[in-house]
Backbone bond lengths (Angstrom), bond angles and torsions (degrees), N, CA, C in turn:
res aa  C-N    CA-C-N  psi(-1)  N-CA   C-N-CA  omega(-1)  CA-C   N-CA-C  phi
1 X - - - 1.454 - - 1.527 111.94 -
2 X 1.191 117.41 -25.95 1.771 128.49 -147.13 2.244 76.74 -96.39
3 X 1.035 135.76 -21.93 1.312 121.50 -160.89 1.783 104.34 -107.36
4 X 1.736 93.14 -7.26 1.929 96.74 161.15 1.599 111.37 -69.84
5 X 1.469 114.95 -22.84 1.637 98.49 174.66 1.430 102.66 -126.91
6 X 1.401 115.11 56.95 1.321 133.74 166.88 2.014 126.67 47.96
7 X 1.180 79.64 48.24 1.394 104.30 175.47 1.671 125.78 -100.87
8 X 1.421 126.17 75.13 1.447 121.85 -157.48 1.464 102.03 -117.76
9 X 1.572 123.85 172.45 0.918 111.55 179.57 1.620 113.90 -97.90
10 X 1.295 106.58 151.16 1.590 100.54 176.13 1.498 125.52 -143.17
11 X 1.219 133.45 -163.12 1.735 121.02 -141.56 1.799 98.64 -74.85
12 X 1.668 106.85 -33.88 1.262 97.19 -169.25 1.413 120.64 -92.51
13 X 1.569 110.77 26.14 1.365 112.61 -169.71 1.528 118.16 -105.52
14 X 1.317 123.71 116.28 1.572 122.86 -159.94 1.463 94.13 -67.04
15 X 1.665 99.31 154.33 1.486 122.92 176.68 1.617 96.83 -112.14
16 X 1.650 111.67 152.02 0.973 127.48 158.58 1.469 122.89 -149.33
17 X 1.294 127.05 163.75 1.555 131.95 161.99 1.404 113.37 -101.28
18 X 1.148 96.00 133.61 1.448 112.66 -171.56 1.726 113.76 -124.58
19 X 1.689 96.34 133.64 1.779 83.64 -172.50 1.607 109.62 -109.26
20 X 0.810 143.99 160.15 1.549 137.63 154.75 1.675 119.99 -149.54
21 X 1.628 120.43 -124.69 1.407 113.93 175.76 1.273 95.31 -80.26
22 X 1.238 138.67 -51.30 1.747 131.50 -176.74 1.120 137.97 -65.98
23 X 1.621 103.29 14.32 1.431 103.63 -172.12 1.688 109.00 107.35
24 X 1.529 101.42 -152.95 1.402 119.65 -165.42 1.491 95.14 -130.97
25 X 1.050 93.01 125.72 1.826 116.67 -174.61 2.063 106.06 -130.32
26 X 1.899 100.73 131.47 1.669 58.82 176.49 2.147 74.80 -127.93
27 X 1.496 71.33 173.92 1.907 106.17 -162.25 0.852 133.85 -102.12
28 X 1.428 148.61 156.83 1.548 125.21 138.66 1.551 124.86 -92.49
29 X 1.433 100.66 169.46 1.603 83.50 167.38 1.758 113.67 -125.22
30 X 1.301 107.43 163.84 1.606 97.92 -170.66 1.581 90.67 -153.72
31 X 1.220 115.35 133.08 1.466 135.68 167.49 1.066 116.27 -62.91
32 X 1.464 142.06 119.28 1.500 134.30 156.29 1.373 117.32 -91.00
33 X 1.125 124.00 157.37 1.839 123.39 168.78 1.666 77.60 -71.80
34 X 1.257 131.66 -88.38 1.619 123.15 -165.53 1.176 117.48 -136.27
35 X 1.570 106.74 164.15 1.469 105.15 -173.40 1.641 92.55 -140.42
36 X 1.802 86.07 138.88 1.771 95.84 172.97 1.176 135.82 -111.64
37 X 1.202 165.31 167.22 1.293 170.97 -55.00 0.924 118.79 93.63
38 X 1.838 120.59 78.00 1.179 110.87 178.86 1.760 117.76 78.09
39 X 1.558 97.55 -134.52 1.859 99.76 173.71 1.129 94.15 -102.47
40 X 1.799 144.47 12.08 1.143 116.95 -163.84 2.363 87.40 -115.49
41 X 1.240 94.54 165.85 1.509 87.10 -165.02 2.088 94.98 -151.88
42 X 1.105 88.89 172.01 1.500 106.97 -178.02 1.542 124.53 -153.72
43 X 1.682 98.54 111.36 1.543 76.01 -176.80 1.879 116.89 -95.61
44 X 1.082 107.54 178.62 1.581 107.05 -165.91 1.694 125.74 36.66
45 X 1.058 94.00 74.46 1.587 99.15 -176.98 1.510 119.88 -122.55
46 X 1.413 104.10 148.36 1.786 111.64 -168.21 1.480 96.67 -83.95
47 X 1.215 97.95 158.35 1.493 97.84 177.96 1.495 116.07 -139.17
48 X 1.653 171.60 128.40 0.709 163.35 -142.57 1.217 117.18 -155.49
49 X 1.481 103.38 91.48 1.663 126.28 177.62 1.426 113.39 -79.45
50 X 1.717 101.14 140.56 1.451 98.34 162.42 1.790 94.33 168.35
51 X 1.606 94.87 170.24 1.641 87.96 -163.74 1.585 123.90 -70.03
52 X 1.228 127.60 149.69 1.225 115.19 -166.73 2.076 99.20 -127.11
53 X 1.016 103.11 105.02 1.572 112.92 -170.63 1.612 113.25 -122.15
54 X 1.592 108.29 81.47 1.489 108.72 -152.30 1.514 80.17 -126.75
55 X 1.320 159.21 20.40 1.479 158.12 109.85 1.752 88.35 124.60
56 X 1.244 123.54 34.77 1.422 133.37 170.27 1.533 118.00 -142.96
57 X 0.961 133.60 160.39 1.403 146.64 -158.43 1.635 102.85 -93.92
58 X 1.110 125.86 100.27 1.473 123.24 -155.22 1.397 89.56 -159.23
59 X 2.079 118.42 123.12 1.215 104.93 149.13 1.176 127.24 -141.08
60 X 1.860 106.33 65.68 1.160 145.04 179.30 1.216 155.76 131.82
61 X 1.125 137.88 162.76 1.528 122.71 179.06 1.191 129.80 -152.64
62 X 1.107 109.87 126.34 1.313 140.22 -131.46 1.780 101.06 -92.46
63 X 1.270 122.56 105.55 1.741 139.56 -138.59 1.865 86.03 -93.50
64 X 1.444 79.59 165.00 1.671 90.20 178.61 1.959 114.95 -79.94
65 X 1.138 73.97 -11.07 2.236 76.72 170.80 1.124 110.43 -82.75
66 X 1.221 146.62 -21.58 0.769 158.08 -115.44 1.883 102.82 -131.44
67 X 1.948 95.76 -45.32 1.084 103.29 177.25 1.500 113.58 -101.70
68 X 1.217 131.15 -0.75 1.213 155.93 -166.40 1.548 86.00 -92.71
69 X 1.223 137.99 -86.77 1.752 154.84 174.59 1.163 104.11 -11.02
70 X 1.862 105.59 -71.48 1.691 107.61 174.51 1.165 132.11 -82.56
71 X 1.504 109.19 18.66 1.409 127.55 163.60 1.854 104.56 54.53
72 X 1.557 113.76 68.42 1.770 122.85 -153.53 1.651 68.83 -120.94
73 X 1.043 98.13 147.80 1.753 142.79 146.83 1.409 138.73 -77.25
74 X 0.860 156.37 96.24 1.290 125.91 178.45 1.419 126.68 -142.64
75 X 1.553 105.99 132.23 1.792 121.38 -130.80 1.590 80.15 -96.44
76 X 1.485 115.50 116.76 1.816 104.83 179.36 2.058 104.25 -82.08
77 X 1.427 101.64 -10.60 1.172 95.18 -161.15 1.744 102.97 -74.08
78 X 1.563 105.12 -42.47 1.445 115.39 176.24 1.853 115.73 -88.43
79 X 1.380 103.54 -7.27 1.381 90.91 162.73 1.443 108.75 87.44
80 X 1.071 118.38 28.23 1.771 123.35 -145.30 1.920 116.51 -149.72
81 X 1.197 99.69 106.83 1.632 89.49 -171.22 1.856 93.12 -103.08
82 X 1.109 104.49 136.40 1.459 129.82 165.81 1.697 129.77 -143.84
83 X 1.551 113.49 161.32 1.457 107.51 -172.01 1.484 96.60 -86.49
84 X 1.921 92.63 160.47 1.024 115.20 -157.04 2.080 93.01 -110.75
85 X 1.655 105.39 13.69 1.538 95.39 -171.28 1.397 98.91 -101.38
């Protein structure tokens, strides 16, 4: 999806493996000036692409730096992420 708005990987872009609930996936990483969500946004942020094949329709997930940066909330009881500024 990330190479429909011209996002590919290239020579100077570090690789890593990454583990979580699905296992070990490995990635690249690529710098943005910012990334948005909605009204909430981030500037200079890492980003870490790579395929995600977990037998569900998923195209992505959205890291705790990410939500930490834009200073997001999120109420599990109501189901609801909002800022905390």
């Amino acid at each position: 999806m990330v190479s429909e708005i011209g996002v590919k990987p290239e020579g100077t872009d570090k690789t890593a493996i990454i583990h979580g609930v699905g296992g070990a996936e490995i990635v690249f990483t690529k710098w943005f000036d910012s990334v948005s969500l909605g009204d909430w946004f981030v500037k200079s942020c890492k980003i870490e692409i790579g395929v995600m094949d977990y037998g569900i329709d998923i195209q992505g997930i959205i890291g705790f730096d990410f939500l930490r940066a834009a200073k997001l909330v999120i109420d599990t009881d109501k189901m609801l992420v909002y800022s905390s500024k």
